[in-house]
N, C-alpha and C positions, 0 to 999 in steps of 0.2 A: 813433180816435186822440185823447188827451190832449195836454194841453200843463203841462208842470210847473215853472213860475218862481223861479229862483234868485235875487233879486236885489229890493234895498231898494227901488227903484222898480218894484215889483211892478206899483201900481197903475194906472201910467201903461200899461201893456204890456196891463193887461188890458182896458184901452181902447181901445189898440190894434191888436192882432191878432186877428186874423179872429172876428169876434163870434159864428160861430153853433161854435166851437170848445169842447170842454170845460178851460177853463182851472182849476190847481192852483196851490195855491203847495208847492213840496217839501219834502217832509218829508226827509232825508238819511239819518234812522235808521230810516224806516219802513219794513223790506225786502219788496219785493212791491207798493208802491207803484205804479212802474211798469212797464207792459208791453212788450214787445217792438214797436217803429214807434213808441211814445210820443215826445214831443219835451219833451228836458230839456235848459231855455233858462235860461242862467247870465250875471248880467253880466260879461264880460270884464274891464271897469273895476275891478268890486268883485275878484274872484275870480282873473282873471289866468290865464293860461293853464296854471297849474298845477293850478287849479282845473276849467278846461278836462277836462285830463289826468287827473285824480281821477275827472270825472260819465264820461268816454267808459271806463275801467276798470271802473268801477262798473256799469255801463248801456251794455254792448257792442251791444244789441240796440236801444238804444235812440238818437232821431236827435238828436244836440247839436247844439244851435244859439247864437252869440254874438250876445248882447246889449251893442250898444254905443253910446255918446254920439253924438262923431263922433270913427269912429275912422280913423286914418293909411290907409296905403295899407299898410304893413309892417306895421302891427297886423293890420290885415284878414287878409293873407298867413300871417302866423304863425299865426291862429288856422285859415286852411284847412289847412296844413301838419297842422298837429295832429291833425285830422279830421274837424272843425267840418262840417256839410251846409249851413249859410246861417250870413250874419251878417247879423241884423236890428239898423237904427239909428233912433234915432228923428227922421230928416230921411226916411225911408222914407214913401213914400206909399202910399192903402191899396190903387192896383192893384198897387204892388209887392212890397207886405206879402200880396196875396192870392194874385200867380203864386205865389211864396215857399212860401208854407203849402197849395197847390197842388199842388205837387212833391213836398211833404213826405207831404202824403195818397198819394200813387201809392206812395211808397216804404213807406210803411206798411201799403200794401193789401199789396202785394209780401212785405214779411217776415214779416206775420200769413199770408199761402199758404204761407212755407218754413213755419214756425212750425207750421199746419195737417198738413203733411206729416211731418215731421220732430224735431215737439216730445219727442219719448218718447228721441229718441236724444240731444240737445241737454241736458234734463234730467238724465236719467242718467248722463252722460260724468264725470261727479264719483264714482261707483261704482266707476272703474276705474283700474286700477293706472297706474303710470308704460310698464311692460313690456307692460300689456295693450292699451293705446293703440299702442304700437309695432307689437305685432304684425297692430293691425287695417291704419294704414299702410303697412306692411310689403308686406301682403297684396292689395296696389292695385298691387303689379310681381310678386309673387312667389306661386307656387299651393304650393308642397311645402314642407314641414315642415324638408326638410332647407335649401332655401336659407334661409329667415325665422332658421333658426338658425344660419347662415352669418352673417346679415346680423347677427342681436342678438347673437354670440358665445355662445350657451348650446347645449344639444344638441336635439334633434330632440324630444325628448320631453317637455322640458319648453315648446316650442312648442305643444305638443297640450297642455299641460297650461292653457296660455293663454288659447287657443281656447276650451275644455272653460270655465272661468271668464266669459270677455266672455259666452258664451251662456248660462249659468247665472245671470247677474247682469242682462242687459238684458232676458233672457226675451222676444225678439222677433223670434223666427225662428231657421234657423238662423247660423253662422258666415259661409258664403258670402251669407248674405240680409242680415248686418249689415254687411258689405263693402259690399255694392252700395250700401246705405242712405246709407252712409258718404259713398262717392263720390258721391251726389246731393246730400247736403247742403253738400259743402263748393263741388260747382261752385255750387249754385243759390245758397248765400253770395259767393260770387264774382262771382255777376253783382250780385248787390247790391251789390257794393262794400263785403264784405266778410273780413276774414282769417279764414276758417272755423277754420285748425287754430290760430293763435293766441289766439283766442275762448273757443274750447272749454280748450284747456292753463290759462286764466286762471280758470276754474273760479269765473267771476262772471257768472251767466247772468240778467239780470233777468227775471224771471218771477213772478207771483201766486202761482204755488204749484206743486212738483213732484208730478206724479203719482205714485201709491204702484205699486209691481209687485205684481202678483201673489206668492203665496207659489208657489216651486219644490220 
């Protein structure tokens, strides 16, 4: 796990937080920079929680954390609202700075395991249509052609036409294997405390680099 600093008082933080850490300062255009459980630590101060809103967009995979002077009790609040995993300040002391960054390594062991499991499907979701996502959803209540096309208003065949696509495009098993897939990544996202299908729809997955598919 990385730590990637947003903020003018870089040097201070790198001071410190937890010192046997691999600390960055972030590059914003650098895509692939950071990995999935990385923690990208922006000052609240500078940045503002719109800012906030931009790194957790940008870096769904990845754990935000605010960086703050000393901040209110209602700043603190807004910035967990937001989605923030900690707000580190600097009246923080370093056993508290250690639980902190602590918790932060568990949660990052945790999403590099979904990650391990699950990366090829998380990856690729950007391959697939608006309808083809539906129909994988779809297919987590419904097993028959004809209900999916009840549910999507199209006909039955062009559900199979659907199907015949996700699996010619994700190349990783078959339709019933990419369902199943499906439904373990988003619960095992959810126990992380995270919105797996809003994640994936946002089609901003930070990762080092997308694996290539085989040719079909």
């Amino acid at each position: 796990m990385d730590i990637y600093i947003a903020s003018d008082k870089a040097a201070w933080w790198h001071d410190h937080i937890a010192h046997d850490a691999n600390i960055q300062t972030l590059i914003p255009s650098a895509d692939g920079q950071v990995r999935p459980g990385d923690i990208v630590a922006i000052d609240y101060m500078q940045f503002g929680l719109q800012g906030i809103r931009d790194m957790l967009a940008k870096y769904p995979l990845a754990q935000c954390i605010a960086l703050c002077q000393n901040p209110s009790i209602t700043e603190t609040n807004q910035a967990f609202e937001y989605g923030v995993r900690a707000v580190w300040t600097l009246g923080m002391s370093a056993e508290e700075m250690s639980t902190s960054y602590s918790h932060c390594a568990s949660r990052a062991a945790a999403i590099s395991e979904i990650m391990s499991q699950h990366g090829s499907l998380v990856y690729n979701w950007t391959r697939l249509t608006k309808k083809e996502r539906s129909i994988i959803r779809g297919s987590l209540i419904y097993d028959s052609a004809n209900d999916l096309a009840a549910m999507n208003h199209s006909s039955p065949r062009t559900v199979e036409a659907h199907r015949y696509n996700v699996t010619r495009k994700l190349n990783d098993g078959t339709f019933r294997d990419i369902v199943v897939r499906y439904r373990r990544l988003i619960q095992a996202l959810y126990h992380a405390g995270i919105d797996g299908q809003q994640m994936l729809d946002a089609d901003t997955i930070a990762a080092p680099a997308q694996p290539e598919l085989s040719a079909s």
